[in-house]
Steps between C-alpha positions, in 0.01 A plus 500: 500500500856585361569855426402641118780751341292790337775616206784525751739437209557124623654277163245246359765308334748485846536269799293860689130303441699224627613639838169380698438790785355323832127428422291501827301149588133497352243372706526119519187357299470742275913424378421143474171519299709743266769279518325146430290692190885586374648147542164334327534702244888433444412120505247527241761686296719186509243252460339679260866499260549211610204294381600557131826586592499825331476828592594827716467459882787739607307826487192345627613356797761865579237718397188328680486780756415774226213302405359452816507880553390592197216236479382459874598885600550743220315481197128594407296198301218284474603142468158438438450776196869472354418792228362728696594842419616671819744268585892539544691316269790273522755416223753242544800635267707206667280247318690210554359519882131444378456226775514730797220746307309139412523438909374861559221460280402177651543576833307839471186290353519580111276233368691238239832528694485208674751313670421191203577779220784688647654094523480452105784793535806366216288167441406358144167663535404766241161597689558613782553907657850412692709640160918502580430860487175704596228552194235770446231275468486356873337624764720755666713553265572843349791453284675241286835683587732287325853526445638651816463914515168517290298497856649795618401650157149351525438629844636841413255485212256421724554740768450789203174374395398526903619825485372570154105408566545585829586919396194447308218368674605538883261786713558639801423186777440290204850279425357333187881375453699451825656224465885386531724327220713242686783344259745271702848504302824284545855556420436395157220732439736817648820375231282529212500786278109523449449503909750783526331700239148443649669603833579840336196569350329431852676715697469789225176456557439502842280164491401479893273253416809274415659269750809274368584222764839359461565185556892566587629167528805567303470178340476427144525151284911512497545606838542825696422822341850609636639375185312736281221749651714711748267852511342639738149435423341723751719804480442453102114492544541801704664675229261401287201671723451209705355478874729231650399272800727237594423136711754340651381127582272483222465061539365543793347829650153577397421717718792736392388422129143610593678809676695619196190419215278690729726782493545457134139511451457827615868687328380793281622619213718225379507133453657271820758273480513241728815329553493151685772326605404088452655180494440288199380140579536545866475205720644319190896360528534701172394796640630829377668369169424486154374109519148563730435758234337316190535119559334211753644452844536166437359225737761534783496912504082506521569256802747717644259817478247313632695371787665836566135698502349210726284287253476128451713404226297296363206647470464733180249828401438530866267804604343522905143670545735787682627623165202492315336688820794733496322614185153484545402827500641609207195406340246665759731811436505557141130428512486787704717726328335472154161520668595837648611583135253398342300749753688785378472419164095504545561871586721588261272391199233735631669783583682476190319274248680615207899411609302170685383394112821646343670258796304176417546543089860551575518181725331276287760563262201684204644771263274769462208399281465667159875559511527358123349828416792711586709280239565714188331356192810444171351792322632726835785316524854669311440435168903588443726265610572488875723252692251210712642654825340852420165350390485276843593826652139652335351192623694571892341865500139372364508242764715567848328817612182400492550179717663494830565142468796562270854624619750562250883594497814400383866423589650832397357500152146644543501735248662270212237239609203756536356379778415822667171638518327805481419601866763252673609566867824336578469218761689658776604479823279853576785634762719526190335756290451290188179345496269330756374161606197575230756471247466248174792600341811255630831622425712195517850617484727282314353191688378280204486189754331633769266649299341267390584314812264754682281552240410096544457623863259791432325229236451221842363752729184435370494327129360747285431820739876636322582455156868577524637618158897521530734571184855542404702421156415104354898423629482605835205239554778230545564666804135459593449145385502339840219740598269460168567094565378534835191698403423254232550197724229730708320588270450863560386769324774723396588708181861568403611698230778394312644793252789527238423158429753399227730650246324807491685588824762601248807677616480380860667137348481156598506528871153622494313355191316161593591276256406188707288616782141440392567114481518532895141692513347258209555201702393627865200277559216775594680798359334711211793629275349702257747721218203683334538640105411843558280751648140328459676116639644736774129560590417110441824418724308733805168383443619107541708570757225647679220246415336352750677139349811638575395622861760216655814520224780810511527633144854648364468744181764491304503805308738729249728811549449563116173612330275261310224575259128434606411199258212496302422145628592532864207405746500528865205270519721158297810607779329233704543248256914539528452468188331682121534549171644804493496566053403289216222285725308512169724293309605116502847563613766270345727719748457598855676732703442520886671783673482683830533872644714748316558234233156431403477841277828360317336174445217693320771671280663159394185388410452762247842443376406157459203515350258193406324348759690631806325504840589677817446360851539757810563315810514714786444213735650134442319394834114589394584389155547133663201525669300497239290241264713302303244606236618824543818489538566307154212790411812773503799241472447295217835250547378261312412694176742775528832614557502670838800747596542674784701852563574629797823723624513233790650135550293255329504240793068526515470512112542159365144424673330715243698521194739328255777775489576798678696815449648578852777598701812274559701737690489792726482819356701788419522895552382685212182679396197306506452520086844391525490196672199365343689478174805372644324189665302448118172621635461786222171459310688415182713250669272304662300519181808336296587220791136404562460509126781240453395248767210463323617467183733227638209284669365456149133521611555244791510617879753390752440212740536478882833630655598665183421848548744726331689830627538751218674747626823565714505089524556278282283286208565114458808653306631700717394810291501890688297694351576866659774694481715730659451911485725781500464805775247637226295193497564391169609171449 
């Protein structure tokens, strides 16, 4: 076994993992068994790229070694019970690896990953479990990571729901939640800003349930990292809290892998770092540059590995009985290790029945029942106006501390978002004074990304046993967008709060109003965007989100730094339609106006200005709204008989689906006072009145056709009209 550095300072990014000390001979059978599973598995990575000819084999075929440890030596599972709940769990940041975990998973005896599926790997199939990069849904899998650097996040996420449930329910001799997160991470991974921050929040932490292999290849797509990722990866992890364990001939030593996981395993008080020096695609005449990494061998290359590791080159996919023995008793293992659990577990639920039942609601992913009943009725809701995010707030404090399967916090912003609770311990490392393990309060920092990054994590430990509800101002979830597309693509259960949602954001200026960002949330497939009216739609907004209907889709509330009257017609029950008649739903309207959020109460005031036949539509959600009947849906929408305008302090990119015309937002905003702003961009009662008024008047009683919907403000009619003006520093125009 070659000697493991323990944080002696070495440099992870230098030629120091490079200087190989003398490693002392292994006994002879056992090297060559390790050795022959190492080279079959490196010529299934070629084959298996080479068969559609696309595809990653580099990593695979350096990195082979860590899965042998991890898979044959290290980690605790049940091939044969892939979900059960004591297990470690491994998250493969590096995605674009998946065929080494596929190998693992089929070698270890996880039923579906056969050597037939893993093959359909980059082919024209679309059934099959061999994905380019690893999905929840398989067998196995805990994570779809991504984009490189959201695994580190997920597994950090992960590792503080271990340590969450585990400060809850553990006893004394009774480790209800033991288990290790294992994330293998790349170069990639460690360059992007999302890994770095999930690093941080990790080692503030003190996550010892946490182990981040990386794969240090220093190798990326264009070459050596030399050219652009020169730190010092373990001295910065250090910094950063960090136990640091170093591997020198990662390609090829198991047995010092299995030496420095093992010691990982057992590090206390902070999470482990475990640097491994590799060789991408080695064996490979490419070896060690940016071509092995995402791309085919090609024909004469696969030969050459083959050749060079002492297969026939001509024979393809080839596995011996002595590899699949090699494994065998991974199977006979985890069998044993879950049985023992499940042993312990007997005990536990009658020594202490109550956390045992408190244990299997929480697992099975149940909010508590009756919790409807805690919701305040609209008679006990503000009957002044209040801004949305201080009535979701009510709903946060009815809701969070009576079930343990929410966590809430913020990135910096908890009290504008209100998403503390009454009661809240801070989710703390406990050595630090703050808070505890116990802790359901998550203070972020200002880490939009990882985040929600780890709050996907927390959200995949086990779907449904955490509800993570994460918030910051509307604008800053552009910075979490990869994160919120990943937990759609998932989906997974999260709530985010989105505050300060549009011009109301006032003096703060364009930089931070989000003039264009809900067409991103509208059109994630999976994703609930809801922008609720006021108070009582705040309470609709919850209550869908938490439906059991919505159990597998992430909802984002989009909600107002101003206040908003409570409207007479508001219902929380018609939120689930997307869509209602908000005023005038007793008249045939020859005029419609459909409006969302903080606009919807303006909407209502136009109408009266109006006057006649004027409907208003609230739409808090454009996505349930289209699920509906069409019988509905032209129910509240009327496009064929009437005039249908829609107002919203947004871009109108989603609008022409609904409505003829719109009165929206052209441009980004500007720093001023809320009241302010709203007449400068035309969206003053009386304005809006006058424009709407005059479209109308111009179609002459007909509607316009397909294609033809019509911006009336801060754009342009078919004549190029404006129809808002500029105001002085008093607001007056």
């Amino acid at each position: 076994m070659s000697p493991i550095a323990t944080s002696n300072g070495q440099d992870g990014h230098s030629n120091g993992l490079d200087r190989k000390p003398n490693v002392p001979q292994k006994d002879g059978t056992a090297a060559e068994k390790e050795q022959l599973v190492l080279n079959t598995i490196r010529c299934l990575a070629a084959d298996l790229c080479q068969e559609f000819k696309g595809g990653h084999p580099g990593t695979v075929m350096g990195a082979a070694a860590i899965g042998v440890a991890l898979w044959r030596h290290v980690m605790r599972y049940n091939p044969a019970n892939p979900s059960w709940f004591g297990r470690d769990r491994f998250v493969l940041s590096v995605g674009h690896a998946c065929l080494l975990q596929y190998l693992m998973l089929h070698f270890s005896g996880y039923e579906g990953w056969t050597l037939d599926e893993i093959r359909k790997y980059h082919s024209p199939s679309t059934e099959h479990m061999a994905a380019g990069h690893p999905e929840i849904e398989y067998p196995g899998i805990e994570a779809s990571t991504g984009p490189l650097g959201q695994g580190i996040a997920n597994a950090v996420g992960m590792a503080m729901a271990g340590k969450q449930i585990g400060a809850r329910f553990n006893k004394d001799g009774y480790p209800v939640v033991d288990g290790k997160i294992w994330a293998m991470t790349g170069d990639g991974c460690l360059q992007e800003g999302v890994g770095q921050e999930a690093c941080s929040i990790a080692g503030h932490l003190g996550l010892d349930n946490l182990v981040l292999i990386y794969d240090n290849n220093r190798v990326t797509v264009d070459g050596s990292i030399d050219m652009c990722f020169t730190d010092d990866t373990s001295a910065k992890l250090r910094a950063m809290g960090w136990e640091v364990i170093e591997v020198y001939d990662g390609s090829n030593d198991i047995a010092g892998i299995v030496a420095a996981l093992e010691l990982a395993k057992h590090t206390k008080g902070k999470p482990t770092l475990v640097n491994i020096r590799t060789i991408i695609g080695i064996g490979s005449q490419k070896q060690n540059t940016g071509s092995v990494h995402g791309a085919a061998l090609g024909p004469d290359d696969v030969a050459h590995v083959k050749k060079q590791l002492g297969f026939n080159t001509a024979d393809k996919f080839t596995v011996g009985k002595e590899v699949y023995d090699f494994f065998g008793e991974c199977g006979a293992r985890g069998k044993t290790i879950e049985d023992e659990y499940n042993g312990m577990m007997a005990d536990y639920a009658k020594k202490f029945p109550e956390d045992f039942k408190e244990l299997q609601r929480r697992q099975a992913g149940k909010l508590r029942e009756g919790w409807e009943s805690s919701v305040p009725s609209k008679d006990k809701l503000p009957q002044d106006a209040v801004p949305t995010r201080k009535a979701s707030g009510i709903m946060v404090q009815a809701l969070v501390p009576a079930d343990e399967t929410f966590v809430s916090g913020s990135a910096d912003l908890m009290e504008s978002t209100f998403v503390n609770f009454k009661g809240q311990v801070q989710f703390q490392n406990p050595a630090s004074g703050l808070g505890d393990y116990t802790g359901r309060q998550m203070m972020w920092g200002i880490r939009e990304f990882a985040m929600v990054a780890c709050g996907n994590g927390m959200a995949a430990y086990q779907k449904g046993m955490f509800i993570p509800i994460m918030s910051t101002f509307f604008m800053f979830w552009l910075y979490a967008a990869p994160a919120a597309r990943m937990a759609a693509l998932q989906r997974l259960r999260i709530i985010g709060i989105a505050t300060h949602d549009g011009l109301g954001l006032g003096e703060d200026g364009p930089t931070h109003q989000p003039v264009s960002l809900a067409n991103f949330y509208r059109g994630l497939p999976n994703q609930n965007f809801i922008r609720p009216a006021d108070a009582e739609e705040v309470v609709g907004a919850w209550m869908l989100a938490l439906s059991e209907q919505e159990a597998s889709h992430p909802s984002l509330l989009s909600l107002s730094r101003q206040a908003v009257p409570l409207l007479e017609g508001s219902d929380r029950t018609k939120v689930a339609k997307g869509a209602y008649i908000i005023y005038g739903g007793d008249v045939e309207p020859n005029l419609t106006l459909v409006s969302t959020g903080c606009e919807v109460y303006r909407a209502v005031e136009v109408a009266k200005a109006i006057g006649g036949n004027v409907r208003v539509v609230s739409m808090p959600s454009q996505r349930h709204f289209d699920l509906q009947s069409k019988e509905y849906r032209r129910s509240v929408l009327p496009t064929t008989k009437s005039l249908v305008v829609a107002i919203e302090a947004w871009g109108s990119l989603s609008w022409p689906r609904y409505a003829h015309a719109g009165c929206h937002m052209h441009t980004f905003g500007l720093s001023a006072p809320q009241d302010v702003l709203y007449k400068h961009f035309g969206f003053g009662a009386d304005n809006l009145a006058k424009v709407i008024k005059q479209f109308k008047e111009e179609q002459k009683g007909g509607l316009p056709g397909v294609g033809e919907f019509a911006e009336l403000l801060n754009g342009h009619m078919m004549d190029g009209r404006h129809y808002a003006g500029k105001l002085d520093m008093n607001g007056n125009e």
